[in-house]
KOLKEFI-686014 format. One record per residue (C-alpha): x, y negated, z; residue number from 1. Coordinates in nm, 2 decimals. Example, Ala and Ser with C-alpha at 12.3 -4.5 7.8 and 13.67 -1.06 7.14 Angstrom:
2
   east  north     up   n
   1.23   0.45   0.78   1
   1.37   0.11   0.71   2
END
This chain:
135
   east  north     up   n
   3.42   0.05  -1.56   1
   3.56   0.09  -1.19   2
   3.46   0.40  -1.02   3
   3.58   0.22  -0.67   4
   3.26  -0.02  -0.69   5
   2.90   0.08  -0.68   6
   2.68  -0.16  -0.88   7
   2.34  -0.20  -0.73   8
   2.09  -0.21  -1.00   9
   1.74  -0.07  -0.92  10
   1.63  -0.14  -1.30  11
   1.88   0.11  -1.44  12
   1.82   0.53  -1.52  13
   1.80   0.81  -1.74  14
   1.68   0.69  -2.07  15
   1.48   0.99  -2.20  16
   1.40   0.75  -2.51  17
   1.04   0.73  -2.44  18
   1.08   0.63  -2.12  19
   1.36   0.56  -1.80  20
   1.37   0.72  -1.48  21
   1.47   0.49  -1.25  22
   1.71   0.62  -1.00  23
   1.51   0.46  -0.72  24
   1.24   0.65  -0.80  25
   1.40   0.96  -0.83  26
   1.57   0.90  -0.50  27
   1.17   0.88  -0.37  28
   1.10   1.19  -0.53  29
   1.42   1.41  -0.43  30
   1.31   1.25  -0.10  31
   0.95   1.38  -0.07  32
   1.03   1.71  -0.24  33
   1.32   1.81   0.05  34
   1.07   1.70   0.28  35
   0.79   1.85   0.16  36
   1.03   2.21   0.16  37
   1.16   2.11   0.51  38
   0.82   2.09   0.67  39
   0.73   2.36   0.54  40
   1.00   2.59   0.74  41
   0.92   2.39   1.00  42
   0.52   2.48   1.00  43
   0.57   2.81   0.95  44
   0.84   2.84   1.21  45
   0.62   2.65   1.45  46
   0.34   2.88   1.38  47
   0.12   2.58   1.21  48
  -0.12   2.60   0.94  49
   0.07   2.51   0.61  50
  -0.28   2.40   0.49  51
  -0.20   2.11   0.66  52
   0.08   2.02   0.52  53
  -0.19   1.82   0.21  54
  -0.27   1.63   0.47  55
   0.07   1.52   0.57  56
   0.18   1.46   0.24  57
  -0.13   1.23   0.16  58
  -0.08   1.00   0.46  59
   0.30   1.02   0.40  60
   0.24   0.90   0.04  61
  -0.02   0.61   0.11  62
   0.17   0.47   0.37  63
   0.49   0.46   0.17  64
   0.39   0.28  -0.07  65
   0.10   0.06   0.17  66
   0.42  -0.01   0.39  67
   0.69  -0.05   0.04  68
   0.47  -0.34  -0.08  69
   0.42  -0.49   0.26  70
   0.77  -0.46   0.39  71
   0.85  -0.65   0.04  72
   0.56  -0.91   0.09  73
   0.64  -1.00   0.47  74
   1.03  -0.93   0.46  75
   1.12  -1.08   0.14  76
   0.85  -1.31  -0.03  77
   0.60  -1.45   0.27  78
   0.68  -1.79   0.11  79
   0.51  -1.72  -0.25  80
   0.21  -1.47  -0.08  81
   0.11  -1.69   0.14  82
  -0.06  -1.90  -0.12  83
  -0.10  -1.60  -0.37  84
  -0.25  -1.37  -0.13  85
  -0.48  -1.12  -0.40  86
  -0.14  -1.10  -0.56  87
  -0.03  -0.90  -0.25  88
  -0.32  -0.60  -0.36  89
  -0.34  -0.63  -0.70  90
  -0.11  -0.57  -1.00  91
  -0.20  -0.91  -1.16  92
   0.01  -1.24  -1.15  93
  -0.14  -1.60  -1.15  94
   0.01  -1.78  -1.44  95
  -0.10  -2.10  -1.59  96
  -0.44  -2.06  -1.49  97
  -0.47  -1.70  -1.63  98
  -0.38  -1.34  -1.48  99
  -0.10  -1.16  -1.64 100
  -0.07  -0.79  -1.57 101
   0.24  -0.71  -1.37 102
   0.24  -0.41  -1.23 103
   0.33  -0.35  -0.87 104
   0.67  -0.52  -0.85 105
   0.81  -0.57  -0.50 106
   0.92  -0.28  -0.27 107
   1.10  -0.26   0.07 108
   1.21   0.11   0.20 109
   1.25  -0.03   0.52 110
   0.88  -0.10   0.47 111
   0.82   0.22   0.40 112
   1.01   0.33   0.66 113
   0.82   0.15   0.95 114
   0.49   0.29   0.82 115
   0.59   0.64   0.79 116
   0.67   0.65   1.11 117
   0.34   0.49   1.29 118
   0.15   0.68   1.06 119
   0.33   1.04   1.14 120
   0.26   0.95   1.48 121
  -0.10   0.95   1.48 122
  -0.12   1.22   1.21 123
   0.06   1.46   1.50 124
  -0.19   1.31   1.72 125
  -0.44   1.38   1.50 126
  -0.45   1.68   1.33 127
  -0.18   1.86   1.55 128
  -0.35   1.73   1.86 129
   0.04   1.64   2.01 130
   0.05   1.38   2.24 131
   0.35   1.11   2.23 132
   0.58   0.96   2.43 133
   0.50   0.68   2.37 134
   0.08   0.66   2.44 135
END
């Protein structure tokens, strides 16, 4: 094994025995932890109710993984969706006339990354009543 070369494989992680970790998820996790800690400074420093920092962290979560499996679906796989399109919401696979339960398979960060950011705009509209530059 080469330590000059990084082998992308999202399927590999800690094997607790009972179960992997996947180090994409944990990156996710380490991810919305730090921010989680980081906006909290922030509220506080900007004199904002940490109450609503729930809030932030549920419409941060749902659009993750709203724009993950989109970003994955438009970016990456338009050609099979388009004819499979209740495959796109729901963790079943069309196979040989039957449904196979597949889990959610399919993410894009850059998906995730494009929703995060619409949706933190209107939540600062929202519920910090901030206007943007932008509208």
């Amino acid at each position: 094994m080469s330590f000059l070369a990084i082998e992308w494989n999202p399927s590999l992680g800690i094997d607790l025995g009972f179960f992997v970790v996947r180090w994409y998820s944990l990156m996710f996790v380490t991810a919305f932890l730090l921010g989680l800690h980081l906006m909290k400074k922030i509220y506080i420093n900007d004199e904002i109710p940490v109450e609503k920092l729930d809030t932030l962290f549920m419409y941060t979560f749902i659009s993750m993984l709203v724009g993950m499996r989109l970003g994955d679906v438009f970016f990456y796989s338009w050609d099979y969706y388009q004819n499979h399109l209740l495959e796109i919401i729901l963790p079943f696979k069309e196979v040989g006339g039957s449904w196979k339960f597949t889990g959610f398979t399919g993410f894009a960060s850059h998906g995730a990354a494009i929703s995060i950011t619409l949706t933190m705009y209107f939540y600062a509209k929202k519920h910090l009543k901030k206007r943007g530059y932008l509208f």
